[in-house]
C-alpha positions in Angstrom: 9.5 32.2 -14.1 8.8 32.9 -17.7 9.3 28.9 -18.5 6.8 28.1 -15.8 4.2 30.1 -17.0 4.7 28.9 -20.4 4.0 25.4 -19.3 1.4 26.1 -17.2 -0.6 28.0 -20.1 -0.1 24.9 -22.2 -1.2 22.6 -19.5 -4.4 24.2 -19.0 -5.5 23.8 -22.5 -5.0 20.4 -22.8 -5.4 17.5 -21.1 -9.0 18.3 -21.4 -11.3 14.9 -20.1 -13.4 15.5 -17.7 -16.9 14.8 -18.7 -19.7 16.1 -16.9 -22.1 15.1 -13.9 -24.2 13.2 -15.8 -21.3 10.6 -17.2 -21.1 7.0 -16.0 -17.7 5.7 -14.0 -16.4 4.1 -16.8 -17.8 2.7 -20.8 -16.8 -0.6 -22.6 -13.2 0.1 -23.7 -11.7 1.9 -20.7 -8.1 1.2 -19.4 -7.4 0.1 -16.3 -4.9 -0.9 -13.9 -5.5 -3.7 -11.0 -4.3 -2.3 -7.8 -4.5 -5.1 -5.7 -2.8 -8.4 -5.4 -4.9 -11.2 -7.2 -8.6 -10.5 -8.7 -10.6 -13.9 -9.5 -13.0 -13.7 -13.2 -16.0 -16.0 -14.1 -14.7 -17.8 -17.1 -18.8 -18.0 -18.4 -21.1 -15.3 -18.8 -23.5 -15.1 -16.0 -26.9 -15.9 -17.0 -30.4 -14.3 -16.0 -33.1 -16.6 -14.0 -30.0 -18.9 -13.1 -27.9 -18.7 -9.5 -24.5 -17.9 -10.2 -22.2 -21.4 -10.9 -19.4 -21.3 -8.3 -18.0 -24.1 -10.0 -16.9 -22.8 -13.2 -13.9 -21.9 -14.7 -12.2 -19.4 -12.2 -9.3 -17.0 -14.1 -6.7 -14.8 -12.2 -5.2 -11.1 -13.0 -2.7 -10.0 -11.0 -1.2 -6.6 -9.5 -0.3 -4.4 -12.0 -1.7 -6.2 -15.2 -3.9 -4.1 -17.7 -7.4 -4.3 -17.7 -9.6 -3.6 -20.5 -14.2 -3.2 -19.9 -15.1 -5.4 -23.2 -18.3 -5.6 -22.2 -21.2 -4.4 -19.2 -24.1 -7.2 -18.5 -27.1 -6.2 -16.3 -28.8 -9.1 -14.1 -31.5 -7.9 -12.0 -32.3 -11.0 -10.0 -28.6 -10.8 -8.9 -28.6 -10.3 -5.1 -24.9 -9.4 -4.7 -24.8 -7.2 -7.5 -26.7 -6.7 -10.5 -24.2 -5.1 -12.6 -21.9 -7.7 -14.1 -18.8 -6.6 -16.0 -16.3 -8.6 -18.5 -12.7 -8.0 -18.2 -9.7 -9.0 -20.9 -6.0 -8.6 -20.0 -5.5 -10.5 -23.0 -7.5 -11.8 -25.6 -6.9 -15.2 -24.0 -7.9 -14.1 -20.4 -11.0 -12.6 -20.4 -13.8 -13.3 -17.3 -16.8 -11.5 -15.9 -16.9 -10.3 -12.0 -19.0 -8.2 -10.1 -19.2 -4.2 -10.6 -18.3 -3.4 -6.9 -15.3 -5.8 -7.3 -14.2 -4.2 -10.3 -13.9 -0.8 -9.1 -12.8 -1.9 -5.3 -9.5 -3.2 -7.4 -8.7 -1.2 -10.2 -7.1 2.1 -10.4 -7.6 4.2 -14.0 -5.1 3.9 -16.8 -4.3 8.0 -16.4 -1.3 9.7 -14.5 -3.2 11.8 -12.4 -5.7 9.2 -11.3 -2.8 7.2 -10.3 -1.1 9.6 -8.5 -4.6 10.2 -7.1 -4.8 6.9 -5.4 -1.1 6.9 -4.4 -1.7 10.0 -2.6 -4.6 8.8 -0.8 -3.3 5.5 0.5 0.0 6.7 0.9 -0.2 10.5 2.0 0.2 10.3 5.7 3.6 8.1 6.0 5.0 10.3 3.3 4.5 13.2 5.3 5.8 11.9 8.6 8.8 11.0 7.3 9.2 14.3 5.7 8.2 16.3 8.8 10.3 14.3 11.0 13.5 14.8 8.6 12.7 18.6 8.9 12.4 18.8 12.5 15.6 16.8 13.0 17.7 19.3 10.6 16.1 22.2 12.7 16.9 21.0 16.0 20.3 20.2 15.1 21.0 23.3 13.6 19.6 25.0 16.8 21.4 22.7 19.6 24.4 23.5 17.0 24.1 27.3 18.0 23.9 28.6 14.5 21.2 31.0 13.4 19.9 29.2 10.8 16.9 30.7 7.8 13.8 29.2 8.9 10.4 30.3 7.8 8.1 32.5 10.0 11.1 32.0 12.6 14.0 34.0 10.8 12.2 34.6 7.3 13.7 35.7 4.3 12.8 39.0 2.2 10.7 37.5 -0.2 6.7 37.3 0.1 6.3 33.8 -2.2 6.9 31.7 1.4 4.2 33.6 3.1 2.0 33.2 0.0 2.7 29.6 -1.4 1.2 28.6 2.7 -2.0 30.9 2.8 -2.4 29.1 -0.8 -2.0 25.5 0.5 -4.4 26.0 2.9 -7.1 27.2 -0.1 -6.3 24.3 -1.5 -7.0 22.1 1.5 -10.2 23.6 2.4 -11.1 23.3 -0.9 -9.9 19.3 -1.0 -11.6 19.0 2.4 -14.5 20.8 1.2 -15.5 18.6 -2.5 -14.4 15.1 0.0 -17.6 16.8 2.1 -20.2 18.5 0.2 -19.8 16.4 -2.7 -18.2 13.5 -2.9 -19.8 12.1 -6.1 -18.3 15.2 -7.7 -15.0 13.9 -6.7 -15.2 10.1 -7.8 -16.3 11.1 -10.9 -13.4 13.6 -11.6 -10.8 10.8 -10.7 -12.2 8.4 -13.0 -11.9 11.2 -15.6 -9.8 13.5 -14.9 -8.2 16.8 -16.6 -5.6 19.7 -15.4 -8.0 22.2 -17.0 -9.7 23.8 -14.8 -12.4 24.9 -17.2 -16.0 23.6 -17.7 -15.8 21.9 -14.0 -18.3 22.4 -11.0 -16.7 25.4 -9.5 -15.4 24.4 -6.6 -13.9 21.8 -8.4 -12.4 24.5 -10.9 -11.2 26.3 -8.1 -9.6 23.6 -6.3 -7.8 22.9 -9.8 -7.1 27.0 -10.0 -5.6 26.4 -6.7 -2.9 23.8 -7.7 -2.0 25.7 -10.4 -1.2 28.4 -8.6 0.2 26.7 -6.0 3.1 25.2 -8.2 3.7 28.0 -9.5 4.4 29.7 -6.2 6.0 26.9 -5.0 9.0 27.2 -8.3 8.9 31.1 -7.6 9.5 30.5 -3.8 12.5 28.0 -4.6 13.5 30.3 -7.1 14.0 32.9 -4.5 15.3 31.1 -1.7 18.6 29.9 -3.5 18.9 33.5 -4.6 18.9 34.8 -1.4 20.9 32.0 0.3 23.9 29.9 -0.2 23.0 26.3 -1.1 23.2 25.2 2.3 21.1 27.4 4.3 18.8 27.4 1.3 17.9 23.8 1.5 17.6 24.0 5.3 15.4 26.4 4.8 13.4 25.0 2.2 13.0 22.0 4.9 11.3 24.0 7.4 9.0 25.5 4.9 8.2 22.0 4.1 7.8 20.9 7.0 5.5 24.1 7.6 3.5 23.0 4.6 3.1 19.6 6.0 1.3 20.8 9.7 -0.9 23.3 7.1 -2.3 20.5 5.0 -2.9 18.6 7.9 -4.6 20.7 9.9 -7.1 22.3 7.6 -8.2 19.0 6.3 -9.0 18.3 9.6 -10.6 21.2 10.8 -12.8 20.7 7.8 -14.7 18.4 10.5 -16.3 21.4 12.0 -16.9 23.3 8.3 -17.5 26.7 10.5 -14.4 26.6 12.6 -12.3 25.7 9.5 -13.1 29.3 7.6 -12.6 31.0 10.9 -9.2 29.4 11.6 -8.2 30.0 7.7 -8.9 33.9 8.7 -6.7 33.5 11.6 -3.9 31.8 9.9 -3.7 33.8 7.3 -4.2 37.2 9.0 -1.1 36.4 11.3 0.9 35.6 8.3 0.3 38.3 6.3 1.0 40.3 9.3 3.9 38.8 10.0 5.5 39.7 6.8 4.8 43.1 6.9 6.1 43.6 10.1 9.6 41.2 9.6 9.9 40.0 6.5 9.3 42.7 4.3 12.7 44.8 3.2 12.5 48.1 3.8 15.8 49.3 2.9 18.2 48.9 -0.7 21.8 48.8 0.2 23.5 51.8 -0.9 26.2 50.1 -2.9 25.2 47.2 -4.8 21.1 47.7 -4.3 20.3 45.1 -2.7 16.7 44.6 -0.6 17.8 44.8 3.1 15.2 44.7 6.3 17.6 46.9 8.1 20.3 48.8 8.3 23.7 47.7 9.0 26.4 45.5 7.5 24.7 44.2 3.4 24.9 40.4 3.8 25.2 40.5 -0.3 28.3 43.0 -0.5 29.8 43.2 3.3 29.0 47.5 2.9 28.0 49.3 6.1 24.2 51.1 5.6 24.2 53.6 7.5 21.4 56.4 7.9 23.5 58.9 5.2 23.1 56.4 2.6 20.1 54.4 3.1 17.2 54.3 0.6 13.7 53.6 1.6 12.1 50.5 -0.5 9.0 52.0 -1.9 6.1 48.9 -1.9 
């Protein structure tokens, strides 16, 4: 835990780009990436007063080459788009297309703006094929007839699971929320983005806050799990928890159609977990020979010793 902290203080004090509500998209010498397959470029520099020549020169990019803004031209006359903008892969390919164009195929030169667009295009088969590997190791351990670790189900003593969800669903009310309120807010931060969660728009800074935390509970909560269970069931478990986080993202995202029902159901949600951890997953008990946190009394799944009521200890938290 101590490393993880560590690296998150030192990720929150750099990486520091994000610049403000009143920057543009993008200036002359920004990086970027083309995204799709084949983007055409004017050869010629479009001209004011005169229609644009689709006989000239046509140049081709392709998916994945590097794209550099050398220079922004402003036509007014120009009915498509009056924004022009010069592109250079090379300093032998260089052309002009339109501004809409440009940032309909590009993706910025900057990890977390890639895995921004990843995310978005991709998000939804990545989590069915999760949540279906999850619910196929459950039901197979349960038509198995073992009693297998599975959150909410058959929980373990530990409070990060219960947490690291109520957490992920801040987050995706928060997500949900800048996509609806203010979307301009969130173009502009993936243009520039930054993992420091300072000097944003605050609910950007809190959606930000909200990652951070939720990695961190997420490392505690594996942390926990394999210390608490052999590798086995811990994995297992782990997949249900996933799979768990999967149905969370999902639905409050949603929800976020109806703004008012979303806060309510948040309430809900997380009410019934925190109850539920007080009530069974919570240990209540140490074991009276090696000290172990136990829920009940009974046989100490850690050291095989009997608990009885002569040597129990109450957990005082």
């Amino acid at each position: 835990m101590r490393i993880t902290w560590i690296l998150s203080l030192t990720l929150l004090l750099t990486s520091c780009y994000y610049q403000g509500e009143d920057a543009t998209l993008y200036d002359v010498g920004d990086n970027f990436e083309l995204c799709i397959d084949t983007l055409m470029l004017q050869s010629s520099q479009p001209l004011h007063n005169m229609p644009v020549d689709t006989l000239c020169e046509q140049l081709s990019v392709y998916f994945g080459d590097p794209l550099v803004v050398a220079e922004t031209l402003i036509i007014p006359e120009d009915s498509v788009d009056s924004v022009w903008v010069k592109l250079a892969r090379d300093q032998f390919t260089m052309g002009w297309t339109h501004q809409h164009n440009f940032l309909e195929s590009v993706v910025p030169d900057d990890p977390i703006s890639r895995f921004i667009h990843l995310f978005s295009i991709r998000h939804l088969g990545f989590f069915a094929i999760l949540f279906a590997i999850s619910l196929f190791v459950l039901l197979y351990q349960v038509f198995s007839r073992k009693r297998p670790h599975v959150f909410f189900l058959r929980d373990i003593l530990s409070p990060y699971p219960t947490f690291l969800l109520i957490t992920l669903a801040v987050s995706a009310l928060l997500y949900a929320g800048i996509q609806h309120y203010v979307p301009d807010t969130w173009v502009l931060y993936y243009y520039h983005p930054t993992l420091n969660p300072f000097g944003l728009p605050p609910i950007l800074s809190l959606f930000l806050c909200s990652v951070w935390i939720l990695l961190v509970l997420a490392v505690a909560t594996i942390e926990e799990v394999y210390r608490q269970l052999p590798i086995g069931e811990a994995m297992l478990y782990l997949l249900s928890l996933l799979g768990c986080c999967i149905l969370c993202y999902l639905l409050f995202t949603l929800a976020f159609l109806s703004p008012g029902a979303s806060y309510i159901l948040f309430a809900l949600f997380a009410m019934v977990l925190i109850l539920r951890y007080y009530r069974h997953s919570r240990a209540h008990y140490l074991c009276g020979s090696c000290g172990e946190r136990l829920q009940g009394l009974g046989k100490c799944p850690h050291c095989g010793a009997e608990n009885r009521y002569f040597c129990q200890q109450s957990l005082s938290y």
